[in-house]
C-alpha positions in Angstrom: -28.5 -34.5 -20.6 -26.0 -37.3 -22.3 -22.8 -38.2 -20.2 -20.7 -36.0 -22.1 -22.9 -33.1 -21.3 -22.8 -34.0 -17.9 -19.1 -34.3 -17.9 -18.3 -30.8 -19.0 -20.8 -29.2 -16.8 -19.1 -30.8 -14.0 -15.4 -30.0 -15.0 -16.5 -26.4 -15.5 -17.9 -26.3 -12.0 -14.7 -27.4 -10.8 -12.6 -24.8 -13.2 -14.6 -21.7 -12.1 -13.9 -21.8 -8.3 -9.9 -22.1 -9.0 -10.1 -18.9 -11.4 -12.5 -17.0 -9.2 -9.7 -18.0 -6.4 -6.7 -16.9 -8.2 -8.5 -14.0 -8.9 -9.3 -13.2 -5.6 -5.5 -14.0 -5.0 -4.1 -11.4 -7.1 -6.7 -8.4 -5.6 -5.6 -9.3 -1.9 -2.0 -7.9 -3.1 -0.6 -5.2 -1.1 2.4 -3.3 -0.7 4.4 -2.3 2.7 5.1 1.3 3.1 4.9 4.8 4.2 2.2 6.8 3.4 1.8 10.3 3.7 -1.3 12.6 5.1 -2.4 15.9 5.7 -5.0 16.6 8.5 -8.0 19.2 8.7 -10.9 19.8 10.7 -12.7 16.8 8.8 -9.5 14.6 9.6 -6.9 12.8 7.6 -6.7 12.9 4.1 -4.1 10.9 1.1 -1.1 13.6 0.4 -1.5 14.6 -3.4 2.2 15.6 -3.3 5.2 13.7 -1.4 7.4 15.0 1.3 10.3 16.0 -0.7 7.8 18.5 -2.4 5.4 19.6 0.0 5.3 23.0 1.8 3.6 23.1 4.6 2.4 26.2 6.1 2.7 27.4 9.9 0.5 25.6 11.8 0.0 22.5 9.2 -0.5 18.9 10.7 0.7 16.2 8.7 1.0 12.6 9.1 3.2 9.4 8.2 1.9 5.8 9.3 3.7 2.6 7.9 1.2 -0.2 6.9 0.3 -3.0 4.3 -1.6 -1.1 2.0 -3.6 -2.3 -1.4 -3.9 1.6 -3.0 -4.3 5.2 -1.6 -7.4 4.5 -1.6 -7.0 1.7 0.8 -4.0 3.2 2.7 -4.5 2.9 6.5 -4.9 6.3 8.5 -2.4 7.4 11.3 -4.2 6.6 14.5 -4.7 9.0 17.3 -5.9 12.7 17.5 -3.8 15.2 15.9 -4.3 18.7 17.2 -1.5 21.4 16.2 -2.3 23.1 19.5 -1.4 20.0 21.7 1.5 19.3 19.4 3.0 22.4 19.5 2.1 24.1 22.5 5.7 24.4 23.9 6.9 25.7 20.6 5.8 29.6 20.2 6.0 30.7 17.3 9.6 32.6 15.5 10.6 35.4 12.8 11.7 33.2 9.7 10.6 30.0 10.6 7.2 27.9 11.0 6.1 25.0 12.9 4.3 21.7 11.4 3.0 19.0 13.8 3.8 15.7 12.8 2.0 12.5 13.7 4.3 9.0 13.2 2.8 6.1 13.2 5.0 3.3 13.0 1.6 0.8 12.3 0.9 -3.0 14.0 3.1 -5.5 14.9 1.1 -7.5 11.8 2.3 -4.8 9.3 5.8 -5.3 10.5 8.4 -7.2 8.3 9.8 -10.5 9.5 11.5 -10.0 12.2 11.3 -6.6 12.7 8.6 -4.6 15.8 7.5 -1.6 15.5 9.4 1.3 18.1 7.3 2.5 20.7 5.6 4.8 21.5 3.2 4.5 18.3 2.2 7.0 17.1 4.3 9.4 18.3 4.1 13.3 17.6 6.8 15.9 17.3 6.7 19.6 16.3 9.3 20.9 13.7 10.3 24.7 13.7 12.0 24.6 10.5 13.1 27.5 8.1 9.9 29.1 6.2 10.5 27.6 3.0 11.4 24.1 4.1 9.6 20.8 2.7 8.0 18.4 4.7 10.7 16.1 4.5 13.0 18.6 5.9 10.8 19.3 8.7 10.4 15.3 9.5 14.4 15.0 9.2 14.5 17.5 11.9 12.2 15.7 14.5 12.5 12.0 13.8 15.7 11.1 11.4 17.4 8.9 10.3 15.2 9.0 7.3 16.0 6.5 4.4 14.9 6.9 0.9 15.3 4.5 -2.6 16.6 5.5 -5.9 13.1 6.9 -6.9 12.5 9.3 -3.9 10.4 6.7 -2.3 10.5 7.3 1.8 11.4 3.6 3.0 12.5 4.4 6.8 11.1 7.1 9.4 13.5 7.0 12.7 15.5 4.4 11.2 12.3 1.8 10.6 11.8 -0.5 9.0 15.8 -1.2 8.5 15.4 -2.2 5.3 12.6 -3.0 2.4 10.9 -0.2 0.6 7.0 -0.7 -0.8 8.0 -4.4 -1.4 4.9 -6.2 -2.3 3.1 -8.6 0.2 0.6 -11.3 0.3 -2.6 -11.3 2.9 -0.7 -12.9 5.3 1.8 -10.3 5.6 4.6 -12.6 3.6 6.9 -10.9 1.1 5.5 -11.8 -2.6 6.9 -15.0 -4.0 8.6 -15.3 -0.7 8.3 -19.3 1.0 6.4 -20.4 3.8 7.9 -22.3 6.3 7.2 -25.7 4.5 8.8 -24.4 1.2 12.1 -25.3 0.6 12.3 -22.0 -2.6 10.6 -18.4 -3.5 10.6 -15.7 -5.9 11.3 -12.4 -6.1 10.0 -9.6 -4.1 8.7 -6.8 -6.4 9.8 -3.7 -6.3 7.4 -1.4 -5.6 7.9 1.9 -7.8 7.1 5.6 -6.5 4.6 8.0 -8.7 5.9 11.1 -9.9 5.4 12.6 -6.1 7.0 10.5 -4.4 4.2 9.5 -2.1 3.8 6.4 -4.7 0.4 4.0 -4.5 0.2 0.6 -5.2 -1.5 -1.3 -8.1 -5.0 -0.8 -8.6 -5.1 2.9 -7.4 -5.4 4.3 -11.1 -1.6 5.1 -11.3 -0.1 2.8 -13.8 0.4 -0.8 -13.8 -0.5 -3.3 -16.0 -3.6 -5.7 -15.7 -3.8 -7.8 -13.0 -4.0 -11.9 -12.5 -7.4 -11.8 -12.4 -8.3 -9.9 -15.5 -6.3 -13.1 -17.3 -8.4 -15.7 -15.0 -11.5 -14.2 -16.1 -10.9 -13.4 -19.6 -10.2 -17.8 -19.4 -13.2 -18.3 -17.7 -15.0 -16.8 -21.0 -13.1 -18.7 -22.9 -14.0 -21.8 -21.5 -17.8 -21.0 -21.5 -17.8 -20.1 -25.1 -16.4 -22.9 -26.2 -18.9 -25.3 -24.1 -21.6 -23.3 -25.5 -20.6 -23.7 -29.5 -20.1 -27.4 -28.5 -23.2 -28.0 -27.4 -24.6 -26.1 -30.6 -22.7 -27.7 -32.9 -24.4 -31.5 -31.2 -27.7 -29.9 -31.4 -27.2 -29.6 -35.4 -25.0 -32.7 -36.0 -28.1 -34.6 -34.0 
């Protein structure tokens, strides 16, 4: 192997580790929000529809927990057992109305935002006897308002917490995106976190919408950097 050669093989092992890293960065996204369940004998499951839509029957359990969360499919569970029996047992049952056990779960001090704790008792459960045709979201105003919501429907409070934010995105270490450490003197932004269509929105990477992520761009420069070492090196190999 000539210098040269050896050269760009070892600027190339150093390039690889910083994309695979930024990569890795952009993946380790999450967003800080509510997310809503609905419980069965097999236990919690992802709400396809959001409060302000759902209709939940006499006798439904549902849940709320608020956490840093990637996707639905990484959204963390409500913690605790959730039996509509022990919820509800001093709540019999009344002509025109139904009762839905709720589970809130107002997550870890970790999930918290800055300066912010979560209230105690976590969770906490309630039962709502609310008219027949009412919505989750009317049944969860009944037991454990002040609810706040943003311009798309998005639930961003449950009992008043957090007292403000709404899905804003967050790093690993639990830091608002683009936000500065300590030592940093500047930031960016905090990106918005948009709602679906249900208003139970998930964040990036959960197959609904957004565009492709940091790491798509690392690796597609990665390739890009290969190739060209590789026609290079062909291109000696003729002229030698």
């Amino acid at each position: 192997m000539t210098r040269r050669s050896a050269t760009l093989v070892l600027v190339l092992a150093a390039l690889l580790p910083v994309l695979t890293g930024t990569a890795q960065s952009a993946q380790a996204a999450g967003y800080r929000y509510w997310s809503f369940w609905d419980r069965s004998a097999d236990g919690w499951t992802y709400a396809t529809q959001g409060p302000s839509t759902a209709r939940p029957a006499d006798g439904d359990v549902q849940g709320f927990r608020f956490a840093v969360s990637a996707d639905s499919q990484d959204a963390t569970r409500p913690r605790g057992a959730a039996s509509f029996a022990a919820i509800c047992a001093r709540t019999p049952a009344r002509d025109g109305t139904k009762r839905v056990a709720l589970v809130i779960d107002f997550g870890t001090a970790a999930d918290a935002p800055g300066g912010e704790a979560p209230p105690s008792p976590s969770p906490r459960t309630a039962c709502a006897r609310v008219p027949s045709d009412a919505t989750t979201a009317e049944a969860l105003a009944a037991v454990a308002g002040p609810l706040r919501y943003d311009a798309n429907a998005l639930l961003c409070a449950i009992a008043g917490y957090p007292g403000a934010g709404c899905g804003e995105q967050v790093s690993t270490d639990g830091r608002r995106a683009g936000q500065p450490t300590a030592a940093e003197e500047t930031g960016g932004g905090d990106g918005s976190r948009k709602a679906d269509s249900d208003g139970n929105g998930a964040g990036p990477g959960g197959g609904k919408g957004g565009g492709p992520s940091v790491g798509l761009f690392a690796g597609a420069g990665a390739v890009a950097v290969l190739g060209a070492a590789a026609v290079w090196q062909a291109r000696r190999r003729r002229n030698g």
